[in-house]
C-alpha positions, 0 to 999 in steps of 0.5 A: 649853744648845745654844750649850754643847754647841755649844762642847764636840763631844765632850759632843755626841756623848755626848748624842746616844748617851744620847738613843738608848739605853735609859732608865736611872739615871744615876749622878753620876760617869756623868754627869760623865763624859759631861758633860765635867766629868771630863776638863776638854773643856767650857767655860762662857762666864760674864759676871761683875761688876765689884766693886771700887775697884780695878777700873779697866775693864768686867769682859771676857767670860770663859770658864773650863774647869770641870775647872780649878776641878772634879775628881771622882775615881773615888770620888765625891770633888769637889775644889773648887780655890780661887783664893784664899789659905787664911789664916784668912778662911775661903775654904776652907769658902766657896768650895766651897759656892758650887760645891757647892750649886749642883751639889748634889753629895755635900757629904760628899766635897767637898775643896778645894785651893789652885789653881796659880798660871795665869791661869785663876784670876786675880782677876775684878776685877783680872786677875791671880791674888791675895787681898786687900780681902775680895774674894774671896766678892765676886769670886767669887761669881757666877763659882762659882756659875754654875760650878756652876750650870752644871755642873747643867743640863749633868748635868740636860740629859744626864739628860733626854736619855736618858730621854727626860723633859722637863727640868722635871721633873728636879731634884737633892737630896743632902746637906747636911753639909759636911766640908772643911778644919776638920778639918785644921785642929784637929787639926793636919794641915794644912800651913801655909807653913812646914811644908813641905819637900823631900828635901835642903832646906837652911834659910837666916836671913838678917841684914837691915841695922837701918835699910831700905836699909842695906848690908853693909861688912864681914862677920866671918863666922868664928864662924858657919861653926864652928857645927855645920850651918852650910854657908855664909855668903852676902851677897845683896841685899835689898828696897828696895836694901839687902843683907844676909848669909844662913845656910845651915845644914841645919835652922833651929837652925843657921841661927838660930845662926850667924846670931847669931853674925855681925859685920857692920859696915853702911853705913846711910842717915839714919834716921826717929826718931818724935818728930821725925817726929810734929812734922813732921806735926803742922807739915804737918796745920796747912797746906792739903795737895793737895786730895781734896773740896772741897764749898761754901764753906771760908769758911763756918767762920768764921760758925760759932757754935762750932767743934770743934779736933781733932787725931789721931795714929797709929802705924806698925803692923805686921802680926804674922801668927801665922806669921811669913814664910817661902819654899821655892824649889827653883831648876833651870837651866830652872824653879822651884818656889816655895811660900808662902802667897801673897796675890799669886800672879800678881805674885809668879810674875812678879817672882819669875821676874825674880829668876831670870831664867825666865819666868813660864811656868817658875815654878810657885808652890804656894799653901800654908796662911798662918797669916795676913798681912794685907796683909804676904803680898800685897807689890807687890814680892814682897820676901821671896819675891824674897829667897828666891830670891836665896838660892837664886841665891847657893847655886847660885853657891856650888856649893850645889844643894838646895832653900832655905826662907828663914824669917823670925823674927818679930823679922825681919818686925816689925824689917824688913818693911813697916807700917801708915803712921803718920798725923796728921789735923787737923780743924775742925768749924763748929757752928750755935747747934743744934749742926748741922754747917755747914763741915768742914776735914779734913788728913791726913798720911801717906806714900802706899802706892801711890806707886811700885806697879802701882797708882799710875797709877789709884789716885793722882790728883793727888798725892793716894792715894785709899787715905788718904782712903777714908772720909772723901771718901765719908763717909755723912753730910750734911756741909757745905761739906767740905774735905779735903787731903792731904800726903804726905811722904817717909820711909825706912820701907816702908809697906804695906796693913794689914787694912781699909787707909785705914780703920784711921785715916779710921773713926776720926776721923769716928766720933768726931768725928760722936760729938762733935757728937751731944754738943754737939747733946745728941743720943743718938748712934745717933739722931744718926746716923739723922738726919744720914745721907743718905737713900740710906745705908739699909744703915747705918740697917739696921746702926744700928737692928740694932746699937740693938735687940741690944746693949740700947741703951736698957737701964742698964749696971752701974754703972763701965760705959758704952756706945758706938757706932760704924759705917763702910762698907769693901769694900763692906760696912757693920759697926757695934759697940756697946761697954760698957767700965769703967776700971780705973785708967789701963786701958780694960777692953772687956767686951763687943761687940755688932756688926752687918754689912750683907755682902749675901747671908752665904754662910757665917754662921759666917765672916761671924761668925767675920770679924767677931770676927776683924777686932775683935780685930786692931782692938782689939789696935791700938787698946789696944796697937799702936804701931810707933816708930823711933829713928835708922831702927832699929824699936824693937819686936820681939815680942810682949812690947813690941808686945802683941796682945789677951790672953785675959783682955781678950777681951770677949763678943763676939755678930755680927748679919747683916742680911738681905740678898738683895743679892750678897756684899761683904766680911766680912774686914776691915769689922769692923776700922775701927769698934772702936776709935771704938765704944770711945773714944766709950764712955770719953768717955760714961764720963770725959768725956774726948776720945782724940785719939792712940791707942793710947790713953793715959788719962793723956795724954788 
C-alpha cells in the first residue's frame, strides 16, 4: 500500500489530512475522491498472466490508471469501460462484475461503455487492443480484479486512516443486484453498429466484383445518378486488390437503389469451382503433406489387425452475424472519427489510419454494439472498415465533405467476405485383435488463414499453420505411433477464422472416429474415453462423468431415438454434449442437448450457460445446414434462404452444467461449438448405423 501512495503524491497528501482530522463517516464518493479513483492520479502496478496460444512472450509488468477503466460520477453512478467488443458474449454484464465485486460498490448504479481505442486497453495477451479466441474473461480476469481489488484497499486504507481504526477491522458490504446492459438490450435502446449516425451523413453500397480480386473495366452509371438521392457514382479499391463502384446517396434506399441499377462490365481472375476444388483435395489428403506430429513408427499400421479408412469433407462457411457490416467514418483534413463494431480495435486504428494517410494517434475509433461477428469483424486486414474510408477519401475528392456509413447487405458479407476454409481429412486408424489403438495416419488439407497475417511468423512453423491441426497434434487420448501431415493449397477465396477456428473440423473428426473405435471395441463410448484419456486429462473426465450423470445416459430412450457423445478441449476450455435425435426421413431431428464445460471459475453462470447454448446453436446450423460453394469464383449462396441457420421449430432442449472449479477462467464463447456436431453424428450411427464422413450431413449420401 505504501509503495502505492508512494506512486500517486497527491492520494498521499490526502491521507495525511484524513489521518488528522476528526473520525467521521465517510461516504463512497469522499472516498473516491481522496482515493484518486475520481480524477484518474493513482496508478495500480498489476502483474498479469500470460493466457493464450497467441501469447509468444512473458507477459511485461503493466501499470493501469484506474480512472482509465473507473468513472464515478457525482451521483454514485460507476462506469466500468470495457476493453472488449460488446457482441452478444455477454462482457457487458461480466467485465463490470469483476471490478464491481471486488470494489463492492453499488451494484445498482453500475453502467459499462465501450473503452476508446488507446493502448491502455490493449489485450493483456497480445498487446494490441482486440476481441477474439474467448479470451476475454480469461484475459481479463486478474487485470479487473486486481483493478478493483485494489481500488478497495485504497478506500479501506484512507478510511483507517481517518479513523484512526486498524485495518482489519474494516470491511465493505453493498448490494448485489446488477442493472447493466440487459435492459437496453430487450427493449431496443441500445445502439448497434449500424444504428448509428451523424449530422449530414451520407450513406454509400458499394457493388463488389462477383469473384475476389476482380476489377472494374467499364461502368454504365446513368441510371443510378437519375435515382432520387443518389449523389454520386464513385470507383474505389477494395480488399485483396480489386476494386469496385460505391453509391453515395442520402439514405440507404437510394443507395441500394442506384446500386442495383448500375452496369459494370469486370475483369476478373479464374475463379475456384467446388467439385473441382473438393477433387484436388481429396488428390492431396491421399499423399504425406508437411508434417505437424510424428510419434513412433508410421510403419506400425501395417501389423495391424484390422485398420479403419476415413475420409471427411468440409465446406466453406461463412460467418452470417445477424448484423450484417456496416463503418461510420467521419474523415477531416487532420483527424478521423471511425465507429463499428470492432473486434480488432488496435489493428484497425492503425490500418485504418494508412488508409487515410493519418497517424493512428489521429484516428479516434468508437467501439459500438455488434449484433455479432465471429471472427468476420476481427479481419487482419481491416477490409470493410479500410473500405469505408476509401469511400470517404473518394467523396472528399469529389467536392463531397459529410460523414459516410458504408453498410453491407447481407448478400454483400456472405457473396464477398471472408469464410471458414473448406477442408478434406484423411484418416487410417490400425486397430489390434481388441480393438485398441495401435498406429494412427492423419492428412489434413486446406488453405492456411494465417499465411500472409501478423500472425504468420509465430504461428506458421514449417509450412504447417497450427490453426488447422489444433485438436488433433494435441489430442487428449492415448494414441500411438501418431502421425499427422498437412497440405496447404492455394485458392482465390478469403478465409478467415470462424467461431472455435481450427476445431470447427479437428473435433469432428477425432470425436467420431474415437466413437468408432469404442464400437469396434464393443465399448460404451463415454467408458471408452474414460479409459483411453490420459491420466492428466482430469477436466474431461469431470466433463464425461458430469455429462453421463445429466443427460440419463444409462436411462432408455424413446423409441426412434438414440443418444450420443462427444467432447473436445478449446480456449482453454473443455465442453462436452450429449445428444438424443430420431430421423425422420432423410432429416436429423436433434430433440435434446445435455452439455457440460470445464470454464474454471464461471464469473456469470447465466453467460457460461447463455455461450454455450449459443455456440450449439451456431454449430449445429453448420452441422445440418452451412455449406458455402463456388462456381467459376462466384459464391453460389446469398441469404438466409439457401444458406439456412437453426429454425425455432428445430431448436432442441437444451440444459448446460458447469463443472466446479476454483481454477481461473478459460473461455465460454466458442468451446461449445466444436462437440456438437460429432455428439450428433455419433447419435445417427448408434441410431442407422451409418458413418457421416461429409457434412453438412446428407443421409442420402451416407
Amino acid at each position: 500500500m505504501d509503495k502505492l501512495i508512494q506512486q500517486n503524491p497527491g492520494a498521499a497528501e490526502v491521507l495525511a489530512r484524513l489521518s488528522t482530522a476528526a473520525p467521521r463517516k465517510l461516504g463512497r464518493r469522499e472516498f473516491f475522491r481522496a482515493t484518486g479513483l475520481a480524477g484518474g492520479g493513482l496508478l495500480l502496478g498489476i502483474a498479469l498472466p500470460a493466457g493464450h496460444r497467441f501469447a509468444q512472450a512473458q507477459q511485461q509488468r503493466m501499470v493501469y490508471p484506474p480512472a482509465a477503466f473507473v468513472r464515478i460520477a457525482p451521483d454514485d453512478t460507476v462506469t466500468v469501460l470495457i476493453n472488449k467488443l460488446e457482441f452478444g458474449q455477454g462482457v457487458m454484464t461480466a467485465m463490470p462484475m469483476l471490478i464491481a465485486e471486488e470494489l463492492d460498490c453499488d451494484w445498482n448504479k453500475v453502467r459499462a461503455e465501450h473503452a476508446p481505442a488507446a493502448q491502455v486497453y490493449a489485450h493483456p495477451g497480445f498487446g494490441i487492443q482486440m476481441t477474439g479466441g474467448s479470451t476475454s474473461i480469461a484475459s481479463s480476469y486478474t487485470q479487473f480484479r486486481t483493478i478493483g481489488a485494489s481500488a478497495r484497499l485504497m478506500l479501506l486504507q484512507a478510511a483507517a486512516a481517518e479513523w484512526k481504526t486498524p485495518l482489519e477491522r474494516l470491511d465493505t458490504r453493498d448490494g448485489v443486484i446488477i442493472d447493466l446492459d440487459a435492459r437496453d438490450k430487450v427493449n431496443g435502446r441500445a445502439r448497434f453498429s449500424i444504428d448509428h449516425g451523424l449530422p449530414n451523413m451520407r450513406v454509400a453500397l458499394v457493388a463488389r466484383p462477383p469473384v475476389f480480386g476482380g476489377r472494374v473495366a467499364k461502368v454504365d452509371d446513368a441510371r443510378a445518378r437519375a435515382i432520387k438521392g443518389v449523389q454520386a457514382v464513385l470507383t474505389v479499391t477494395t480488399d485483396r486488390g480489386g476494386s469496385g463502384v460505391a453509391v453515395i446517396a442520402d439514405g440507404y434506399w437510394p443507395a441500394k437503389q442506384g446500386r442495383d441499377a448500375l452496369a459494370i462490365d469486370w475483369t476478373l481472375p479464374p475463379g475456384v469451382s467446388t467439385p473441382t476444388q473438393m477433387a484436388q483435395y481429396r488428390a492431396l489428403a491421399a499423399q504425406p503433406g508437411r508434417p505437424a506430429r510424428s510419434d513412433g513408427s508410421p510403419e506400425a499400421i501395417k501389423t495391424a489387425a484390422r485398420t479403419i479408412d476415413a475420409e471427411f469433407e468440409f465446406p466453406y462457411l461463412a460467418h452470417a452475424s445477424m448484423e450484417p457490416l456496416s463503418a461510420l467514418v467521419d474523415l477531416k483534413s487532420d483527424r478521423m472519427t471511425v465507429i463499428c463494431g470492432s473486434q480488432f480495435q488496435t489493428i484497425d486504428q492503425v490500418l485504418t489510419a494508412q488508409a487515410a494517410e493519418l497517424k493512428p494517434e489521429q484516428v479516434d475509433l468508437v467501439t459500438t454494439y455488434a449484433g455479432g461477428g465471429f471472427g468476420r469483424r476481427a479481419n487482419p486486414s481491416s477490409d470493410y472498415l479500410v473500405e469505408a474510408v476509401r469511400v470517404a477519401r473518394a467523396m472528399k475528392t469529389a467536392g463531397i465533405d459529410a460523414p459516410v456509413k458504408v453498410i453491407w447487405t447481407r448478400e454483400d458479407d456472405m457473396q464477398g467476405g471472408y469464410y471458414r476454409p473448406a477442408h478434406v481429412h484423411r484418416v487410417t486408424v490400425g486397430l489390434d485383435a481388441k480393438g485398441a489403438p495401435v498406429g494412427w495416419q492423419h492428412v489434413l488439407v486446406g488453405q492456411s488463414i494465417l499465411r500472409g497475417t501478423a500472425f504468420e511468423k509465430f504461428m506458421v512453423k514449417d509450412g504447417v499453420d497450427a490453426t488447422i491441426t489444433e485438436g488433433v497434434v494435441d489430442t487428449p487420448y492415448r494414441l500411438p505411433n501418431l502421425q499427422v501431415s498437412v497440405h496447404h493449397p492455394e485458392a482465390n477465396v478469403p478465409v478467415l477464422w470462424w467461431r472455435a477456428v481450427g476445431h470447427t473440423h479437428t473435433a469432428y473428426v477425432m470425436e467420431t472416429l474415437i466413437d468408432e473405435l469404442a464400437a469396434a471395441a464393443r465399448q460404451d463410448p463415454i467408458a471408452f474415453r474414460l479409459a483411453l484419456l490420459d491420466a492428466q486429462h482430469t477436466r474431461h473426465r469431470a466433463v464425461l462423468n458430469l455429462l453421463r450423470e445429466r443427460s440419463g445416459w444409462a436411462a432408455p430412450v424413446a423409441k426412434g431415438r438414440a443418444r450420443g457423445v462427444a467432447v473436445h478441449e478449446s480456449f482453454g476450455s473443455v465442453c462436452g454434449h450429449v445428444v438424443e435425435v430420431s430421423v425422420q426421413g432423410k432429416e436429423i431431428r436433434v430433440h435434446k442437448v445435455t452439455s457440460a464445460i470445464d470454464c474454471g471459475t464461471a464469473v456469470n453462470p447465466l453467460t457460461v450457460e447463455a455461450q454455450v447454448q449459443s455456440a450449439l446453436v451456431y454449430g449445429l446450423s453448420a452441422a445440418l445446414h452451412g455449406r458455402i460453394t463456388l462456381k467459376d469464383g462466384r459464391v453460389e449462396q446469398s441469404n438466409f434462404h439457401d444458406y439456412p441457420v437453426l429454425r425455432l421449430p428445430e431448436m432442441p432442449d437444451t440444459s448446460v452444467h458447469i463443472v466446479p472449479s476454483t481454477a481461473a477462467p478459460t473461455g465460454v464463447g466458442e468451446p461449445g461449438t466444436p462437440p456438437i456436431a460429432p455428439a450428433v453424428a455419433n447419435a445417427v450411427f448408434a441410431l442407422t448405423g451409418k458413418r457421416l464422413r461429409k457434412l453438412p450431413f446428407d443421409l442420402a449420401a451416407a
